[in-house]
N, C-alpha and C positions, 0 to 999 in steps of 0.2 A: 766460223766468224766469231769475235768474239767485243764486246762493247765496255769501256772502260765507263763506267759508276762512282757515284759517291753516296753512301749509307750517309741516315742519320747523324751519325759522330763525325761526317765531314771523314770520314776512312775510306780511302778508296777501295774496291771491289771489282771483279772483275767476274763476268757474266759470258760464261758461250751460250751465245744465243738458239732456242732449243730449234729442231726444225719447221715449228711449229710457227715462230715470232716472225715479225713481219712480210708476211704472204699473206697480203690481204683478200686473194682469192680464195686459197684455202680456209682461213678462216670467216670466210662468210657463209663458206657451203658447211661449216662447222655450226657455228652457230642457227643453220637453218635447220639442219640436221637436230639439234640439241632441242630447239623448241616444238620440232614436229615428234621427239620423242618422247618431249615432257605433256604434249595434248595425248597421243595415244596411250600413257602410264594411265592420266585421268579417267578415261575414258576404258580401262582393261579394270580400272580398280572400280567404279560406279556400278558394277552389279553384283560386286565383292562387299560392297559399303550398304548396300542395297540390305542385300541378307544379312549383313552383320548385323545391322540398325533394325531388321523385322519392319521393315521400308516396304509393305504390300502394294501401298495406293501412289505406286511412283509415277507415272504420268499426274496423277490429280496433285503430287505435292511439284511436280517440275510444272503444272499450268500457275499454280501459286507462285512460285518464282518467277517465273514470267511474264507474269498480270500484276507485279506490283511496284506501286512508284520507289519502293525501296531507298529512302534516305537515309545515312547513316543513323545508327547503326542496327541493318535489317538484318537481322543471324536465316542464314539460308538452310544450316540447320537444324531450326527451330521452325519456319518459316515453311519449309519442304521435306528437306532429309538428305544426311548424309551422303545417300547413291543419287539423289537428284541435283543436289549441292556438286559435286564430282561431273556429274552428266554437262551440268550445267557449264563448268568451267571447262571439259573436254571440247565442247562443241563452237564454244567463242577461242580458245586456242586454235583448231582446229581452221577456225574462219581467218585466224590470224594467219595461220600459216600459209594458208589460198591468198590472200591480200600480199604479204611476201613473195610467196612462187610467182602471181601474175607482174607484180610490177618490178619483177627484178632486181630488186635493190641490192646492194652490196652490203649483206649484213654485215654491221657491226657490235661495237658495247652498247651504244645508243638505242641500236634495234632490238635486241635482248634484253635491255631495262626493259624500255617500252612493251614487249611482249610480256615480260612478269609481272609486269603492274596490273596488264590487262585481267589474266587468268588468277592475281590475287585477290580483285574485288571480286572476282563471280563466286564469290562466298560469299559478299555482305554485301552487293547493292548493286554488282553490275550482269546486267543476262543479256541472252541472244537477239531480246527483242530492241534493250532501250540504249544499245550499242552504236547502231546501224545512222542515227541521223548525224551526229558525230563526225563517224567515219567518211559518209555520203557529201557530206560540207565542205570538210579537206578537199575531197574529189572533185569539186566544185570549182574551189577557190584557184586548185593548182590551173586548171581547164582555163577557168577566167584570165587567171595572171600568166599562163603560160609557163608554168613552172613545172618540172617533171616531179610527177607525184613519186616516183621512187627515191627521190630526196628529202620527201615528206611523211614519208611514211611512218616514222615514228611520231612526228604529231597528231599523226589520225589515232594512235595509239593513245596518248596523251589525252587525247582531247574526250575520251570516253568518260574522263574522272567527271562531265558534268552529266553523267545518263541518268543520274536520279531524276532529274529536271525533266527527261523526256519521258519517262514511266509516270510521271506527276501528270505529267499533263494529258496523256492517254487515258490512264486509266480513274483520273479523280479529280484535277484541277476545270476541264472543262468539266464536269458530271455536276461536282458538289460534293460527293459523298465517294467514300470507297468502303467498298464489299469482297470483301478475301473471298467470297466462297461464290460468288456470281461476277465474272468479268463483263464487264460493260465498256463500250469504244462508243467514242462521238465524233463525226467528221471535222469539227471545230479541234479536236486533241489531236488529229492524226497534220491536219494543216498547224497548228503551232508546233507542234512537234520537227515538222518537216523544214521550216523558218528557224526555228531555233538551232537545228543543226546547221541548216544555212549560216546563222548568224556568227555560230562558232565558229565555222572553217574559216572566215573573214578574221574575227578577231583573236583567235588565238594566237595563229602564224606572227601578228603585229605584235602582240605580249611577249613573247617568251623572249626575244633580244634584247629589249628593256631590262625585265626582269632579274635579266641574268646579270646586267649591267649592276643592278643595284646590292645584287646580293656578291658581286663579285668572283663567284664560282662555291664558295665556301658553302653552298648548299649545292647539295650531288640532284638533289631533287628539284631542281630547278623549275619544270614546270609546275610545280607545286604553289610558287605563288603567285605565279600570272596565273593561272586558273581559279587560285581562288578569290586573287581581286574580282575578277569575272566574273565569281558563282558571287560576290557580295553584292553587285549590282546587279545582277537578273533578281536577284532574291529580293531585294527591298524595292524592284520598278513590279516585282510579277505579286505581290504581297501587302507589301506597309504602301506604296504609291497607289496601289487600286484599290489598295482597301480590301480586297480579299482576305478573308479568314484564311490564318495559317492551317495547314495539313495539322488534326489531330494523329498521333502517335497510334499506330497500328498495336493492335490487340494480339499477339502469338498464342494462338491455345496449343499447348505440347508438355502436358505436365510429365509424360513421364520421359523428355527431355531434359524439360528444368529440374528434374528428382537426382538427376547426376551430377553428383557436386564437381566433376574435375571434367565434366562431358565426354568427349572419345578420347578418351584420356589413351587408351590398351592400343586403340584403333591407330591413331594419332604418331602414337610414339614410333610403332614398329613402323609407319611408310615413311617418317622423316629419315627414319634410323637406315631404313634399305633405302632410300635416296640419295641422301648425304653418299653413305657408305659406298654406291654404286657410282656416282661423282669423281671420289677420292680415287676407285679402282681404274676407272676409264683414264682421268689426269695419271696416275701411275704409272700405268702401261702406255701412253700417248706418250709421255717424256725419259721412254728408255729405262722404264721398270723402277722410276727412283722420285725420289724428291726434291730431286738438284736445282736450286736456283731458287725454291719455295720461300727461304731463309731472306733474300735479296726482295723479294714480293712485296713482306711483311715489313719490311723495312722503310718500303717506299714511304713517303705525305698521302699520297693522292688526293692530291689536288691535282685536276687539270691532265690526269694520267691513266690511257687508255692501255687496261692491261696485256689486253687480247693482241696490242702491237707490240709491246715492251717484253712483256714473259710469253706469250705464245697462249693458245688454248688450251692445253693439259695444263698447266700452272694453274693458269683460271679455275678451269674443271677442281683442281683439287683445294684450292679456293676454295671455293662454293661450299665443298663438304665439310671442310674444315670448320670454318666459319659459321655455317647450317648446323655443325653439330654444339660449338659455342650456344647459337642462340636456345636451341632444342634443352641446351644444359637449365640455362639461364631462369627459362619458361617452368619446368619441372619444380626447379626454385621456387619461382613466386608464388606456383599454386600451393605448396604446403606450408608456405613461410606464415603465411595468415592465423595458421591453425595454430602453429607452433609459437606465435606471441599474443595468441586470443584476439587476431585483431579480426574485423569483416574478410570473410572468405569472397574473393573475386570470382571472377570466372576461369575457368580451364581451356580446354580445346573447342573452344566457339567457332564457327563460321567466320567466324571477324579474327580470332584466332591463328587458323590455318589461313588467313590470307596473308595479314601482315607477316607472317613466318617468312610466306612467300616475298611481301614486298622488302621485307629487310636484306635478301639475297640480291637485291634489283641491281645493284652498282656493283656486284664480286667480279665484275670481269671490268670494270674503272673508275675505282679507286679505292674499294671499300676491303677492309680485313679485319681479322680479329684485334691485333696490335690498335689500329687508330682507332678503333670502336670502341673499344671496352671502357675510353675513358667518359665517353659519352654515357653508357650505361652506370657509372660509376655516378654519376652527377644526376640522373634519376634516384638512383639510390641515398645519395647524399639529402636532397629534400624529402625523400621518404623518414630516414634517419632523424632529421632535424623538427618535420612535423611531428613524428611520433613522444620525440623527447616535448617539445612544447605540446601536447595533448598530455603527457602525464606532468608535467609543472603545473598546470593549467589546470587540471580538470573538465579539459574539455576531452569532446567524445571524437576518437578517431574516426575518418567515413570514409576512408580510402584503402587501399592496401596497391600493393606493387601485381599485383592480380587482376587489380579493376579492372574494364575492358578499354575503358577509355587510356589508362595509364600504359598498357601492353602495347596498343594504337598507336600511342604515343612516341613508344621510345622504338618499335619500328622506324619508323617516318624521320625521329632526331637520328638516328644514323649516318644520315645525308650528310650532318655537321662534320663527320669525322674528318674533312681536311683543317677542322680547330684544332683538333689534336694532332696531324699528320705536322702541321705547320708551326703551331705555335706552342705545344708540347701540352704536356698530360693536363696541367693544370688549367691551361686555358678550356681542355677539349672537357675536363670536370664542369667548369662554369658553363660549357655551351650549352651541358646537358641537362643543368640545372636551372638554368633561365629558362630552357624550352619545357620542359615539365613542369615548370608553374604556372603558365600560359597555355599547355596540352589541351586544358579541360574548359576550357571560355574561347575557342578561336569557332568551333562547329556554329554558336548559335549567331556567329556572323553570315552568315551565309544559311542558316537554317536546316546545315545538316545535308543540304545538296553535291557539295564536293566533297569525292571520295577520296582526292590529293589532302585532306584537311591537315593531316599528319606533314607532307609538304608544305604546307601555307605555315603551317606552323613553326618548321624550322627552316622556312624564307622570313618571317618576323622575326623570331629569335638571332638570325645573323642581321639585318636589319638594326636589331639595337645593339648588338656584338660590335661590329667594326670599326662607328665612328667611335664608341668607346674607346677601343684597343689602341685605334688611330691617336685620338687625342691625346692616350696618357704614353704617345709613344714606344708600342710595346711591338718591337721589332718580331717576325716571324722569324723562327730558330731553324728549323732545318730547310731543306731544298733538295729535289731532285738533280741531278745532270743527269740530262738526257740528250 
């Protein structure tokens, strides 16, 4: 069979549809398959990471990870350890994958974001404990409203980016105080806790079609800003309206963590390197030993465009590694770039590091690739550029570098924007990444650091002042799919 196309230049193309592409059966049990084998990597690699890291007290750093309210941004390994950090995100994939099997859903690109967003915070703020009220809420709301949870499934996914909230309130907003080294529960934390996930399964489900309305699709991450409108008002009804003292900033004692200036840097590189690469070989051999059709991928906008039905899942798959090894490039970069213009050295392979790696992969199987991306990243780069030049006219002191962790976070999450660049070409997708990186580093203390989507709210704001712009000065979208 073969499906007549139009690439960017408005040139037609013609595509044989791989065996793969529209058998939506097949690719669900693909997809299922793909995430239950990225929870057991984790999970093979966490006593590998264990010994690497000289990781002894690994239960006592995975009770630490799990006993804390973990607001962005809580490095898990710094916090625990590298093989608890892994442990950690084995076993809520894991949970994920059991939530998938039981409700049957018909994985799709939608279920597979959702499942990598999950297993990318359980690096910096999401664990096994403060997951569950979340999840438990969705199962609630569908029960109430009579809606088949297997069609919801990925918002029980979603709706985990507010667990910092429920770790707050277990282990230190009822108490008063938190103690890393003594876990303390109050039956008052365990009932807000259990309401609050209630209250989310109720309102999330109503946000996200809104939301999506507002931002028009132009953010991939979509639940990103209905959650973090959400995480804006629990924070300022549960904080500045009761007058509760804010959470002080948790204390990491791990100096011969912080003594490594690029962190797992060794560690890091080689499992992206074998992941990526094993991606690329499985997509190879899935599509008939080649890269046929790759070319037409990369071409797409995506906007609005599920890969997994259009190119098939080997496409995807090689996707993912392609793309994975762009970012992996990217990152390498920023860590030495500091050194090499004297500027503040950021951070390297953090916790928060290895997740975002993860969440920028989130959309490789709808809509996201190297081509639409890069101009995004290009537009981080350009305010990077532009501050540094005005800090030497100026004389003022640079405090940033493209390493920081907040700025790495950042342009994860702006990815989303790529149907700027898909749509309205390089230039526009330069500005989209340049408005959201100067707004990066001020959207957390709206919300106090509670939503783990922050990266999402962020480039649901940024297309938010994008559009009626664009709209106004008449600035028509350049390319288009035929599909």
């Amino acid at each position: 069979m073969k499906t007549d196309v139009k690439n960017d230049t408005g040139v037609e193309a013609v595509i044989e549809d791989s065996p793969y592409a529209h058998n939506a059966e097949r690719t669900s049990r693909t997809i299922k398959l793909y995430a239950f084998f990225i929870s057991l990597v984790f999970l093979a690699v966490s006593p590998l990471a264990a010994w690497y890291s000289g990781e002894s007290e690994f239960f006592e750093s995975l009770r630490r990870i799990l006993t804390s309210p973990s607001e962005l941004v809580t490095d898990y390994f710094a916090l625990g350890g590298l093989g608890s950090a892994f442990f950690n995100a084995a076993v809520c994939g894991l949970a994920c994958n059991f939530i998938i099997f039981i409700s049957r859903v018909k994985a799709n690109a939608t279920t597979l974001a959702g499942y990598l967003l999950v297993i990318a915070h359980c690096f910096y703020g999401l664990n096994f404990i403060n997951m569950w009220p979340p999840f438990f809420g969705v199962l609630v709301y569908c029960g109430v409203m009579k809606k088949p949870f297997r069609e919801n499934v990925h918002i029980s996914f979603f709706s985990t980016a507010l667990a910092p909230f429920v770790g707050d309130m277990l282990f230190r907003y009822s108490i008063g105080t938190f103690n890393a080294d003594q876990t303390r529960v109050t039956v008052e934390g365990i009932i807000m806790a259990a309401l609050f996930g209630l209250a989310v399964g109720f309102v999330v489900p109503a946000l996200l079609p809104g939301t999506t309305k507002m931002h028009r699709g132009y953010n991939m991450y979509k639940a990103g800003l209905a959650i973090g409108i959400l995480g804006i008002f629990i924070y300022a009804f549960m904080y500045r309206t009761l007058g509760v003292a804010e959470p002080a900033k948790i204390i990491i004692e791990n100096p011969r963590y912080y003594a490594m200036p690029y962190a797992y840097r060794g560690f890091m590189n080689c499992f992206f390197a074998l992941f990526f690469a094993a991606n690329i070989a499985v997509g190879f051999f899935m599509n008939g030993r080649s890269f046929k059709d790759y070319g037409n991928l990369i071409k797409s906008t995506g906007y609005g465009t599920d890969f997994t039905d259009r190119f098939g899942m080997p496409l995807c798959f090689i996707n993912i590694g392609v793309y994975g090894f762009c970012i992996l490039a990217y990152l390498n970069i920023v860590f030495v770039l500091p050194t090499l213009l004297g500027l503040p050295v950021g951070d390297g392979f953090t916790g928060a590091t290895v997740g975002v790696t993860f969440a920028a992969l989130t959309f490789a199987a709808d809509g996201q690739h190297p081509r639409n991306v890069y101009p995004i990243a290009l537009g981080y780069t350009l305010l990077f550029t532009l501050t540094y030049l005005i800090c030497i006219l100026s004389k003022f002191e640079m405090t940033w570098s493209l390493s920081t962790q907040s700025y790495m976070n950042g342009l994860a999450f702006a990815t989303g924007l790529c149907p700027f660049a898909g749509k309205y070409g390089v230039k526009v997708g330069v500005l989209a990444g340049f408005v959201c990186a100067i707004i990066c580093t001020s959207t957390a203390a709206m919300h106090g650091g509670f939503v783990l989507y922050n990266g999402g709210f962020t480039a649901g704001l940024t297309a938010l002042f994008l559009l009626p712009v664009l709209d106004f000065y008449k600035v028509k979208p350049k390319y288009d799919d035929d599909v």
